[in-house]
MDTraj code that builds the backbone (N, CA, C; nanometers):
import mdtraj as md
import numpy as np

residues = "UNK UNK UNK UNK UNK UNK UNK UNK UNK UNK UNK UNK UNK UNK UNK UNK UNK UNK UNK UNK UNK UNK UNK UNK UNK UNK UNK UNK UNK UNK UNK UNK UNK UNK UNK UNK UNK UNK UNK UNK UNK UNK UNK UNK UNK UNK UNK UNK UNK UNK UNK UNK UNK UNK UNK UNK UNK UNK UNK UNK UNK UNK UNK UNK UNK UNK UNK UNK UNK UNK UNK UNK UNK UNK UNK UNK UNK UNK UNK UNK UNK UNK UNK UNK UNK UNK UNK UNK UNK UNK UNK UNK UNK UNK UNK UNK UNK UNK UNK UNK UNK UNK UNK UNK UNK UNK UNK UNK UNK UNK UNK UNK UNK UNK UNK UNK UNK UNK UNK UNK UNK UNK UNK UNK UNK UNK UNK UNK UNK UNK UNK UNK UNK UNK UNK UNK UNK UNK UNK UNK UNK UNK UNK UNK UNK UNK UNK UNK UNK UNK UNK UNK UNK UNK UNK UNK UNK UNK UNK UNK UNK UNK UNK UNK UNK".split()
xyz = np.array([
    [-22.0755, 9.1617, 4.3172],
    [-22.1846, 9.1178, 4.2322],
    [-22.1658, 8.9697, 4.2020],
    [-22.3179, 8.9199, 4.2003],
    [-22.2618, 8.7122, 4.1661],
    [-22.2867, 8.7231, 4.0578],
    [-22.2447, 8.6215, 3.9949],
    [-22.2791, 8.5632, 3.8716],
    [-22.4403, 8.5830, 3.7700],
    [-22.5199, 8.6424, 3.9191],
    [-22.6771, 8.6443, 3.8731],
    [-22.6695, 8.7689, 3.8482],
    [-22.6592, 8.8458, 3.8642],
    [-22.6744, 9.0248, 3.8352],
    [-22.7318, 9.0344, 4.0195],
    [-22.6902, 9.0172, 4.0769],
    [-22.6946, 9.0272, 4.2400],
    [-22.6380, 9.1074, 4.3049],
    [-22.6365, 9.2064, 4.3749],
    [-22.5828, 9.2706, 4.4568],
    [-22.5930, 9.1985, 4.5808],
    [-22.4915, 9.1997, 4.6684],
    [-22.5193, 9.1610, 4.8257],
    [-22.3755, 9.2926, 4.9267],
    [-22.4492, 9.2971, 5.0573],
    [-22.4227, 9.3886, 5.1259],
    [-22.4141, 9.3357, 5.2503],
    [-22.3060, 9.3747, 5.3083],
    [-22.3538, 9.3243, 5.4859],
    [-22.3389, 9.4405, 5.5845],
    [-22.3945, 9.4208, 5.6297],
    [-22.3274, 9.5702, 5.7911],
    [-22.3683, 9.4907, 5.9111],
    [-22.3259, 9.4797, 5.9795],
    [-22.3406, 9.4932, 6.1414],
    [-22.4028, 9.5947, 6.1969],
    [-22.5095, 9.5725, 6.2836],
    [-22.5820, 9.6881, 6.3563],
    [-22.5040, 9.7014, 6.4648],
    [-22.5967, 9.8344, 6.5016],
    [-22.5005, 9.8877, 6.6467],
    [-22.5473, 9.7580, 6.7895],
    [-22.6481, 9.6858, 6.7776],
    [-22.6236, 9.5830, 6.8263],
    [-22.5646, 9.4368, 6.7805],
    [-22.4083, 9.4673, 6.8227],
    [-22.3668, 9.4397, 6.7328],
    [-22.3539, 9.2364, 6.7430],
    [-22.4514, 9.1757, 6.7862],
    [-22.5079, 9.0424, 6.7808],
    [-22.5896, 9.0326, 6.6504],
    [-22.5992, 9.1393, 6.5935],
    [-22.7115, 9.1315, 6.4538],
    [-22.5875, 9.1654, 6.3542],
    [-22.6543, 9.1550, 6.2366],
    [-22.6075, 9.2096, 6.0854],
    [-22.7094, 9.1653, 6.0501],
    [-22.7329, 9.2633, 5.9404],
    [-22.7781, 9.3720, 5.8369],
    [-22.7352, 9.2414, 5.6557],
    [-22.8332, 9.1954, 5.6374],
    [-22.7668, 9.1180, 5.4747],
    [-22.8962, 9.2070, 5.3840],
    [-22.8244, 9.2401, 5.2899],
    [-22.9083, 9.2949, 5.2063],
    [-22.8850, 9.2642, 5.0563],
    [-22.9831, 9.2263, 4.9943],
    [-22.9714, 9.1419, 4.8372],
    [-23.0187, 9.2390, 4.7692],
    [-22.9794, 9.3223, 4.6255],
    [-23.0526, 9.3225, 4.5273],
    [-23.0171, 9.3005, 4.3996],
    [-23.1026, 9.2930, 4.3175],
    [-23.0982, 9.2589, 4.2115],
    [-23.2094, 9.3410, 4.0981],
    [-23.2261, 9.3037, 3.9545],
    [-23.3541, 9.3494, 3.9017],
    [-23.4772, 9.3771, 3.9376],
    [-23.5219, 9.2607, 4.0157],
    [-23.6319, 9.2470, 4.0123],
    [-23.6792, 9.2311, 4.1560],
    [-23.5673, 9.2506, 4.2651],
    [-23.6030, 9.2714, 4.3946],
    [-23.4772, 9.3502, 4.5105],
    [-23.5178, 9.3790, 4.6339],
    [-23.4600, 9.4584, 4.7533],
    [-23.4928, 9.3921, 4.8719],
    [-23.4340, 9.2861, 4.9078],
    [-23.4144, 9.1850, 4.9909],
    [-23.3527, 9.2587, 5.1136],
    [-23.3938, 9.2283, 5.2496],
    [-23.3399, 9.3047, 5.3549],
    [-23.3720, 9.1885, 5.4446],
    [-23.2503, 9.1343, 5.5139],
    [-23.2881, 9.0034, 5.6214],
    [-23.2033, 9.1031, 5.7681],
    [-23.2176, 9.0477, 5.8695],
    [-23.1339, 9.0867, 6.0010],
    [-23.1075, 8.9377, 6.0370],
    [-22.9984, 8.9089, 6.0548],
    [-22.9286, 8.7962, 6.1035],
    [-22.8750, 8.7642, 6.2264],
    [-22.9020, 8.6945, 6.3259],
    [-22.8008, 8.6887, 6.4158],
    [-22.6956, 8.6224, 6.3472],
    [-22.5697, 8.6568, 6.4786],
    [-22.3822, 8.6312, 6.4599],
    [-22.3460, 8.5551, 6.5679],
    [-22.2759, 8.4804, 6.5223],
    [-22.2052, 8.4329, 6.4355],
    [-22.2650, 8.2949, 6.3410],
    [-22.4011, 8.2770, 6.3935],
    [-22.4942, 8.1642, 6.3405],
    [-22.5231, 8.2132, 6.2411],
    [-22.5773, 8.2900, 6.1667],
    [-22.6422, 8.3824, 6.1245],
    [-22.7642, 8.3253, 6.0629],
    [-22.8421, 8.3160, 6.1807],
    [-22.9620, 8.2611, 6.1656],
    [-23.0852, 8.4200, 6.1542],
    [-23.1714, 8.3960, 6.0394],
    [-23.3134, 8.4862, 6.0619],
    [-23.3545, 8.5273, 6.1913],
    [-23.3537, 8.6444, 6.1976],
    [-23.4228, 8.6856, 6.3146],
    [-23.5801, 8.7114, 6.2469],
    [-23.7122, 8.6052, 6.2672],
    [-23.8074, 8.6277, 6.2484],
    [-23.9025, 8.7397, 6.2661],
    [-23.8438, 8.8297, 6.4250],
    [-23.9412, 8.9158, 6.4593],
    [-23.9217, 9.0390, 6.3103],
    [-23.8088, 9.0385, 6.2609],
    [-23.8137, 9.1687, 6.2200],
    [-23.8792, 9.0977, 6.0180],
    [-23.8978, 9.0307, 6.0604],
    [-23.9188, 8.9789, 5.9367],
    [-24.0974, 8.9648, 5.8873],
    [-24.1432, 8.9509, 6.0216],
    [-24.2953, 8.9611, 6.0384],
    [-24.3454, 9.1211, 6.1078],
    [-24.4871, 9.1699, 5.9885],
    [-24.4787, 9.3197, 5.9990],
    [-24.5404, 9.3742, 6.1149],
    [-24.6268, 9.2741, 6.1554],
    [-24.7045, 9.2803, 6.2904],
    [-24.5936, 9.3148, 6.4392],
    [-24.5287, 9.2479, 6.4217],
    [-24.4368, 9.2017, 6.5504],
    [-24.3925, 9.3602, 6.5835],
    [-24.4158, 9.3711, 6.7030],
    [-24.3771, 9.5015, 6.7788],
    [-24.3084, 9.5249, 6.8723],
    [-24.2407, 9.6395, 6.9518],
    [-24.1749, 9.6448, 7.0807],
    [-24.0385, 9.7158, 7.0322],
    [-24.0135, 9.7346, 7.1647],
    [-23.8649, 9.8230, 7.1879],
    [-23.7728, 9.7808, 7.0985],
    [-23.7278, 9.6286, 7.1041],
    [-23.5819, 9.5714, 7.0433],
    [-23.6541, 9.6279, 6.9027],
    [-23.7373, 9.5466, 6.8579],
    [-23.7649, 9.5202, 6.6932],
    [-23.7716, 9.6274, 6.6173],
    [-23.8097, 9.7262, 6.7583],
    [-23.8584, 9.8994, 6.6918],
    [-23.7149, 9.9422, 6.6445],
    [-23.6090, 9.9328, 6.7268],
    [-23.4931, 9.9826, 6.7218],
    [-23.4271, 9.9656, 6.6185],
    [-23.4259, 9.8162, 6.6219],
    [-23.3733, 9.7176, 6.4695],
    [-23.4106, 9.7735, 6.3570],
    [-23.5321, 9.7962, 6.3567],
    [-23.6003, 9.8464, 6.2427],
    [-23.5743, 9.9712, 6.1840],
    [-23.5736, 10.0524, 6.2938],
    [-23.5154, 10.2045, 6.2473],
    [-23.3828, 10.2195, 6.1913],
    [-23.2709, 10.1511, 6.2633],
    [-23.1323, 10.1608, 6.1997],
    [-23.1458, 10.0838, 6.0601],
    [-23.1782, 9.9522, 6.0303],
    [-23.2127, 9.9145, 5.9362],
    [-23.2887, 10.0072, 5.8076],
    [-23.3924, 10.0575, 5.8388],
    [-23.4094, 10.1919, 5.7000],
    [-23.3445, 10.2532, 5.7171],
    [-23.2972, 10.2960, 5.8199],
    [-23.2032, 10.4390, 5.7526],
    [-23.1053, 10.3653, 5.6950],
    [-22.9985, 10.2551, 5.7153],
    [-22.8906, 10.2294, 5.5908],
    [-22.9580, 10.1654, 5.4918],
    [-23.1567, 10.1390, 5.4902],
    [-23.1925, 10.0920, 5.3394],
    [-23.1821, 10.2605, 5.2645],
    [-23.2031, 10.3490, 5.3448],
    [-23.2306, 10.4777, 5.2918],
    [-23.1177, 10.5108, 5.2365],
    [-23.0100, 10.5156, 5.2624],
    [-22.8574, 10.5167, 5.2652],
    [-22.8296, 10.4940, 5.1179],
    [-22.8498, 10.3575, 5.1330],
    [-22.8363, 10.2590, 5.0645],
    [-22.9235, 10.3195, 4.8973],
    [-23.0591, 10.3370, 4.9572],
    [-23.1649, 10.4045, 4.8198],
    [-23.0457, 10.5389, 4.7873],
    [-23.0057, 10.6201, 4.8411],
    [-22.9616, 10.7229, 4.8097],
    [-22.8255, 10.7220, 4.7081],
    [-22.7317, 10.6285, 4.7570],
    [-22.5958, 10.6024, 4.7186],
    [-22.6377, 10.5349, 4.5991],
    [-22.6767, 10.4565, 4.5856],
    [-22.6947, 10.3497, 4.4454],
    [-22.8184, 10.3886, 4.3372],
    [-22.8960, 10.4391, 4.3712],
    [-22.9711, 10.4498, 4.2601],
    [-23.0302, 10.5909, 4.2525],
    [-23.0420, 10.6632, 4.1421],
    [-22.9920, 10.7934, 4.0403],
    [-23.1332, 10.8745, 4.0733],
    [-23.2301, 10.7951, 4.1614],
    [-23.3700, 10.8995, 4.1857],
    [-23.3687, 11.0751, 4.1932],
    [-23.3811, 11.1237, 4.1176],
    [-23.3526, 11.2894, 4.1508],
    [-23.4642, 11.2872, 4.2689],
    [-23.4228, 11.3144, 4.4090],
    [-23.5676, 11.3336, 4.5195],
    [-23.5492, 11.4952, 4.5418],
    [-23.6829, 11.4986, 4.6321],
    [-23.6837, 11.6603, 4.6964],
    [-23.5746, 11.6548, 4.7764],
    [-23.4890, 11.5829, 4.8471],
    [-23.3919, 11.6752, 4.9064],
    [-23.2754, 11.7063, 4.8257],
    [-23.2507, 11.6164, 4.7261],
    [-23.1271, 11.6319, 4.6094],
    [-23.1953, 11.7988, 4.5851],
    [-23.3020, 11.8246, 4.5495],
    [-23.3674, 11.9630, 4.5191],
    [-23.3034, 12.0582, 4.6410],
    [-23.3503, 12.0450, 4.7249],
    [-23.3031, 12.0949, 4.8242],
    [-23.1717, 12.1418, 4.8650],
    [-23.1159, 12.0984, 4.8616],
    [-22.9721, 12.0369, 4.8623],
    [-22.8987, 12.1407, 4.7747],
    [-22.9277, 12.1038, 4.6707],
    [-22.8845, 12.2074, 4.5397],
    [-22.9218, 12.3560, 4.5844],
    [-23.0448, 12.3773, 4.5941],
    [-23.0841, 12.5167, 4.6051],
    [-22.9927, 12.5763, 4.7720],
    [-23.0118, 12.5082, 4.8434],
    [-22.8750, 12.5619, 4.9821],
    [-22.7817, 12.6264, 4.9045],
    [-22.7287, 12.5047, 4.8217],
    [-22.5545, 12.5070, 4.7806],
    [-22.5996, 12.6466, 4.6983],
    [-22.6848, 12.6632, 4.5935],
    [-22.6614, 12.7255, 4.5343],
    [-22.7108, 12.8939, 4.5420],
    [-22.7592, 12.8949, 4.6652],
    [-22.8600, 12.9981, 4.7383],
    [-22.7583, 13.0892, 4.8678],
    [-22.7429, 12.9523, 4.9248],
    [-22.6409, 13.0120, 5.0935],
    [-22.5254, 12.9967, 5.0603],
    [-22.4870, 12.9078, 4.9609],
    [-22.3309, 12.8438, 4.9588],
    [-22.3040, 12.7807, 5.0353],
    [-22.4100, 12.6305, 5.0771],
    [-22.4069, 12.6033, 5.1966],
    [-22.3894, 12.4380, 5.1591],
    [-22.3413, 12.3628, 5.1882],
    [-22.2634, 12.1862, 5.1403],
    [-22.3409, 12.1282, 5.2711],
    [-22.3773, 12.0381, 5.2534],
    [-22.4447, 11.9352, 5.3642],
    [-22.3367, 11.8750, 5.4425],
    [-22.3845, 11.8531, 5.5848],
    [-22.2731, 11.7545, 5.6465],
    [-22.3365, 11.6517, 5.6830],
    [-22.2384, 11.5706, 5.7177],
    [-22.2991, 11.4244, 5.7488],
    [-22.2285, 11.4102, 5.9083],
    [-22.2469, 11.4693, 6.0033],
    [-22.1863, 11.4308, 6.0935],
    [-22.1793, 11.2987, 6.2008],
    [-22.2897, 11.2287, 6.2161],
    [-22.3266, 11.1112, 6.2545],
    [-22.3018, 11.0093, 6.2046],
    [-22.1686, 10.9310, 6.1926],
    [-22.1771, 10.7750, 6.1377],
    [-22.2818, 10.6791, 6.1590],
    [-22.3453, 10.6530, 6.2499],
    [-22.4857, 10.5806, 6.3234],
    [-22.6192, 10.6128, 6.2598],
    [-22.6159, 10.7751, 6.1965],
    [-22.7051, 10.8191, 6.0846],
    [-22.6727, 10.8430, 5.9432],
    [-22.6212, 10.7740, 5.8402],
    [-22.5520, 10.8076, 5.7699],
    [-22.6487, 10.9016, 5.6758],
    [-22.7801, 10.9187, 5.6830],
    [-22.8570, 11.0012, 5.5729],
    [-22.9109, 11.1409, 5.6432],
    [-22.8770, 11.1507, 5.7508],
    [-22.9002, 11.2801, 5.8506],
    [-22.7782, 11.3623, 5.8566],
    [-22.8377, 11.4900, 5.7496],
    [-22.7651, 11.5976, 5.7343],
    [-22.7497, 11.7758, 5.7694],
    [-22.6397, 11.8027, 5.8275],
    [-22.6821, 11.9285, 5.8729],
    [-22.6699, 12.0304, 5.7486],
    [-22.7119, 12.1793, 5.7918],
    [-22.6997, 12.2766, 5.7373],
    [-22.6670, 12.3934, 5.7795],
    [-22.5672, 12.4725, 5.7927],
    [-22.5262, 12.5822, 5.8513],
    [-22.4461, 12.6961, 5.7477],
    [-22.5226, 12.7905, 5.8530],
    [-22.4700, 12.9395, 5.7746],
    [-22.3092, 12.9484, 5.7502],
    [-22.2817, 12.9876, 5.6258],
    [-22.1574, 13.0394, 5.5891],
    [-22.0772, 13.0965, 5.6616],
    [-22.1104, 13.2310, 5.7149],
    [-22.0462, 13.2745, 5.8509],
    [-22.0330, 13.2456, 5.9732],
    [-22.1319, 13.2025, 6.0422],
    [-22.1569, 13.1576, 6.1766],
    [-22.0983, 13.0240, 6.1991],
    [-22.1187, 12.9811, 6.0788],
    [-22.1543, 12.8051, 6.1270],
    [-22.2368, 12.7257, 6.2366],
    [-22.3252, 12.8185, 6.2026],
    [-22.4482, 12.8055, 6.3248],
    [-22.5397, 12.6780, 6.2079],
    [-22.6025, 12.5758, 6.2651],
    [-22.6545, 12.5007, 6.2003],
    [-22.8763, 12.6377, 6.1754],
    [-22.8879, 12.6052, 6.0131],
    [-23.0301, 12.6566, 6.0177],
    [-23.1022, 12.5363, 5.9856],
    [-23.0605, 12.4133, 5.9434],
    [-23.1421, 12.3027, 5.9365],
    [-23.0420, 12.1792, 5.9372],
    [-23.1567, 12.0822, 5.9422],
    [-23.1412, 11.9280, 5.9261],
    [-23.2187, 11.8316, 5.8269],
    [-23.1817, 11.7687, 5.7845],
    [-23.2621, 11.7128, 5.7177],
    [-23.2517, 11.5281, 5.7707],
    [-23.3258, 11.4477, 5.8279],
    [-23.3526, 11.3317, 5.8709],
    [-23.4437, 11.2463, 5.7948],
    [-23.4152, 11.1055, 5.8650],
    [-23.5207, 11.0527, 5.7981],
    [-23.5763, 10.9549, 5.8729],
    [-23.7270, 10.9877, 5.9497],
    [-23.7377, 10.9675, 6.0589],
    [-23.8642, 10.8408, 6.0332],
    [-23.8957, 10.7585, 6.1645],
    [-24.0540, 10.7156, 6.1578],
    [-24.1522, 10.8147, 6.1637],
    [-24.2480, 10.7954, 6.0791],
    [-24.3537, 10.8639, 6.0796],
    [-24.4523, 10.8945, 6.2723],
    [-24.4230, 10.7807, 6.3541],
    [-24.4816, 10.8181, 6.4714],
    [-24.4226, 10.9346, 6.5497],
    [-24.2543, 10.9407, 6.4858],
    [-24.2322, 11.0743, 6.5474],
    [-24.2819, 11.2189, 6.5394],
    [-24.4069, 11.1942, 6.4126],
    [-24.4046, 11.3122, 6.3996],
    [-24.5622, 11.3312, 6.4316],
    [-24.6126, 11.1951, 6.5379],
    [-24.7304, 11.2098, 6.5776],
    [-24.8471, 11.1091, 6.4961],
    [-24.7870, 11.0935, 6.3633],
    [-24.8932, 10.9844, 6.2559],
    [-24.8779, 10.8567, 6.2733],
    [-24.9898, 10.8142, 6.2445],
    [-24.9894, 10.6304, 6.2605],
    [-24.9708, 10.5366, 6.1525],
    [-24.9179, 10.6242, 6.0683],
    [-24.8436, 10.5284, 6.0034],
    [-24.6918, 10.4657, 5.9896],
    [-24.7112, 10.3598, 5.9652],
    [-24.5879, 10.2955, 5.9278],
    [-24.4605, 10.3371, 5.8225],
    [-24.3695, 10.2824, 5.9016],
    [-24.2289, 10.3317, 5.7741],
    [-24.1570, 10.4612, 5.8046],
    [-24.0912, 10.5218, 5.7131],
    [-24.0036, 10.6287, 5.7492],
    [-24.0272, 10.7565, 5.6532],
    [-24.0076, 10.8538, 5.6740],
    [-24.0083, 10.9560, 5.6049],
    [-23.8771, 11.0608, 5.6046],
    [-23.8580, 11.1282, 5.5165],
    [-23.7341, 11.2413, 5.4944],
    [-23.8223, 11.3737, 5.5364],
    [-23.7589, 11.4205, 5.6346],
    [-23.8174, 11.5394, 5.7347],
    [-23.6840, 11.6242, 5.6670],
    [-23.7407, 11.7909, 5.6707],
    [-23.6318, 11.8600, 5.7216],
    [-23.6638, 11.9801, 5.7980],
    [-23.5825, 11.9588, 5.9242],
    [-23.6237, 12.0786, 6.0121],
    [-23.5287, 12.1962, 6.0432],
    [-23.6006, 12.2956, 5.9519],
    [-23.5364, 12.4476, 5.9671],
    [-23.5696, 12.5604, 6.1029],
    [-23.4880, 12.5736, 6.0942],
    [-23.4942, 12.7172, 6.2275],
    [-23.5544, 12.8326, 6.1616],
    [-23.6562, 12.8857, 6.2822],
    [-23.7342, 12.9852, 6.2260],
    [-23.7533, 13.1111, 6.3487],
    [-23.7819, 13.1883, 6.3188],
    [-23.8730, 13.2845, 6.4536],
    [-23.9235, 13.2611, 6.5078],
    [-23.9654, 13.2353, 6.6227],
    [-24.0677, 13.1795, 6.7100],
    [-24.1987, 13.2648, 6.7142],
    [-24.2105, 13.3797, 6.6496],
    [-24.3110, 13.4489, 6.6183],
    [-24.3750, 13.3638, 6.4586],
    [-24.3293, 13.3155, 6.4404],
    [-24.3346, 13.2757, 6.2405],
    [-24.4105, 13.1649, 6.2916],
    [-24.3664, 13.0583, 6.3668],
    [-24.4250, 12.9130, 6.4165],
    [-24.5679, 12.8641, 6.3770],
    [-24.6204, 12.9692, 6.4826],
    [-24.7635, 12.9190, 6.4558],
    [-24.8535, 12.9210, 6.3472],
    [-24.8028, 13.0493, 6.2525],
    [-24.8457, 13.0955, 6.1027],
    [-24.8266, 12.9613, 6.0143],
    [-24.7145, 12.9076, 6.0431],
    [-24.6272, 12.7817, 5.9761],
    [-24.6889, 12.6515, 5.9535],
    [-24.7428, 12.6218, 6.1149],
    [-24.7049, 12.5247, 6.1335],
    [-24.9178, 12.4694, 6.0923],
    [-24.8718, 12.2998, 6.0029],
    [-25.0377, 12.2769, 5.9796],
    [-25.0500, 12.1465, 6.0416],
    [-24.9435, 12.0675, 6.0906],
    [-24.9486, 11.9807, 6.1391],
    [-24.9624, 11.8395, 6.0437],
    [-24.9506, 11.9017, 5.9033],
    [-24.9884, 11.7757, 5.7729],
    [-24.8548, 11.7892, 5.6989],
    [-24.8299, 11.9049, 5.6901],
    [-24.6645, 11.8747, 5.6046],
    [-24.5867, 11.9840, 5.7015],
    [-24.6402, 12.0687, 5.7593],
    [-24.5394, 12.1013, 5.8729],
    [-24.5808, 12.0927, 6.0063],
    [-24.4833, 12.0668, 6.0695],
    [-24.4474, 11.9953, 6.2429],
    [-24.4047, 12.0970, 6.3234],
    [-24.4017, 12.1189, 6.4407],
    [-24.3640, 12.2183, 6.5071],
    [-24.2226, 12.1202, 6.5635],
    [-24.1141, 12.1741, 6.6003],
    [-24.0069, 12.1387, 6.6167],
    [-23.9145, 12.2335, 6.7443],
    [-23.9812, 12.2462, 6.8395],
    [-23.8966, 12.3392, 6.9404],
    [-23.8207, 12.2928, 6.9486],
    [-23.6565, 12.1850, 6.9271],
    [-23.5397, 12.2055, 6.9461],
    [-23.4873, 12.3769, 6.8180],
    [-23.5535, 12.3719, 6.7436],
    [-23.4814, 12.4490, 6.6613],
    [-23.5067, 12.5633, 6.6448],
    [-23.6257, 12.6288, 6.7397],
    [-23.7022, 12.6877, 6.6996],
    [-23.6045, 12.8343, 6.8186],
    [-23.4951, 12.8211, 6.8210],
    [-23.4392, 12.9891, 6.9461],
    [-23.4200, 13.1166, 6.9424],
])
top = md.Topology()
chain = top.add_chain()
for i, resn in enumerate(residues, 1):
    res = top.add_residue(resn, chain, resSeq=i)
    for name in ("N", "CA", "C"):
        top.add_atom(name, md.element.get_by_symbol(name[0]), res)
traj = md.Trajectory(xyz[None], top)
């Protein structure tokens, strides 16, 4: 913390010519991508228009450790903290974090089996077919494949055949 009531943060992305500087403070949530060892602004990711493979990529690892980041530091009770709780306190079931590269993508598996019945991610919204921008907290549970189609509305639920066996 500086002298201002400032937080600052750094990470290195998995390309690892970038880092990740992240400022906050009261009254703002500052997120720059830097090249290294200059560490000069990388403009594309800084302008909202700018599109394509690299910037897309950048962008995604970047929310998920802002998501990370929202999760670890500040006290929001969200729906998956809800979630979360009711597993633990339903299946007896503790979240894992198995992915360092995803740090907010968590599994869920049965007590006995240790068969995973969900995930919970936090994905771009185009993955799930919508045109909008930004990221969202998905969680995708395993179901019957008879249950699916009853399920599924395509507005808050997605059809998901990896999980669906």
């Amino acid at each position: 913390m500086h002298e201002d009531g400032t937080y600052t943060w750094e990470r290195a992305l998995t390309n690892e010519d970038l880092l990740m500087h992240v400022r906050i403070n009261e009254k703002q949530f500052e997120v720059s991508v830097l090249t290294t060892p200059d560490r000069e602004i990388i403009t594309l990711f800084e302008l909202k228009d700018s599109e394509g493979a690299f910037i897309g990529a950048v962008r995604d690892e970047v929310n998920t450790w802002v998501q990370y980041i929202l999760q670890q530091c500040f006290t929001e009770y969200s729906l998956r903290n809800k979630i979360l709780a009711y597993c633990k306190d339903v299946y007896n079931t503790n979240p894992e974090y198995p992915w360092p590269q995803y740090p907010t993508y968590c599994t869920l598996k049965t007590e006995r089996s240790q068969k995973w019945y969900g995930i919970i991610m936090y994905i771009p919204y185009r993955r799930l077919g919508l045109s909008q921008d930004g990221l969202i907290d998905v969680m995708n549970v395993k179901v019957q494949s008879n249950q699916v189609e009853s399920l599924v509305d395509n507005t808050m639920i997605f059809p998901a055949y990896h999980m669906n066996k």
